[in-house]
Phi, psi and omega in degrees: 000303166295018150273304166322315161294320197302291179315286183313340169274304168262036172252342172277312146353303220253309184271340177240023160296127101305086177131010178090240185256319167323277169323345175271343199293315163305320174296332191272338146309306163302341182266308189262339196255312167279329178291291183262336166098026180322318194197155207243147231273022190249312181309311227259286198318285178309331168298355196255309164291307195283344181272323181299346193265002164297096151005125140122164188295161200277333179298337182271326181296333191280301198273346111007268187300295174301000173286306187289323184306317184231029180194006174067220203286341182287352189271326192271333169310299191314309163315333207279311183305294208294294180282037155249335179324278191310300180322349177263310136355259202319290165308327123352310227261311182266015197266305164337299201278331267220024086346280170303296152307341181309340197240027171278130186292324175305316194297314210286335201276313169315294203281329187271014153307307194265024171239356164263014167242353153316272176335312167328301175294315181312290185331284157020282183283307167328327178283325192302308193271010186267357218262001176259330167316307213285083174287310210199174198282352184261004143277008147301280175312305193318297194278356176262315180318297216305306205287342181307299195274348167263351183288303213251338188261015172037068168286126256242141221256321180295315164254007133299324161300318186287349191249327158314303192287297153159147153255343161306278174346293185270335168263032200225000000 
């Protein structure tokens, strides 16, 4: 029966995500951690770090991890499986089409809809996962470095991590 929620959650996941993994990150918090209680929001975070810090996009790395997390290793095909379907779906289906239509006004009127709702979302998960990061003032300090030097010193994002960790490490 929870393989089954399992699929059925990141096949909703999978279909009404817009905008890439980011964006996907509020449903996917809403699904495991308040809809079924899979996991508790400490859980979510860290689960959250190892998919950024992984090969590969963070939604498929999310629902991986989190698949295994609450159901082992058959919890983790079945998430993986489930939120790549529609996108695999959808992409077929527009791929066919999307010739005939690419220089159509309507397509062009759609995407710019939907892209000030990408943001959003992202922005979403950015509030979500800052109000469960931000512990103390020194996981504060930690993320206003990292963003300062990969925002404005064009720090390379691969060795803001290794410099997150540490500084996890020496003030921790």
């Amino acid at each position: 029966m929870i393989l089954i929620k399992l699929f059925i959650s990141f096949l909703k996941i999978g279909a009404f995500s817009f905008g890439g993994g980011y964006a996907m990150l509020p449903l996917i918090e809403r699904e495991i951690i308040e809809v079924h209680g899979w996991l508790n929001p400490h859980e979510f975070i860290d689960i959250l770090a190892i998919a950024q810090m992984t090969p590969g996009p963070i939604a498929l790395n999310s629902a991986t991890f989190l698949g295994y997390k609450v159901s082992g290793v058959l919890g983790s095909v079945i998430a993986t499986i489930a939120v790549v379907t529609p996108s695999v779906i959808i992409i077929l289906i527009m791929a066919h089409f999307f010739n005939k239509f690419k220089e159509s006004k309507y397509v062009a009127w759609i995407f710019s809809g939907i892209r000030p709702v990408v943001l959003g979302l992202i922005a979403s998960a950015a509030v979500n996962v800052g109000r469960g990061a931000f512990i103390d003032i020194k996981s504060v300090m930690i993320a206003s470095a990292i963003f300062y030097l990969i925002t404005f010193k064009k720090l390379h994002p691969i060795l803001g991590i290794v410099a997150s960790a540490v500084m996890g490490v020496v003030l921790y």
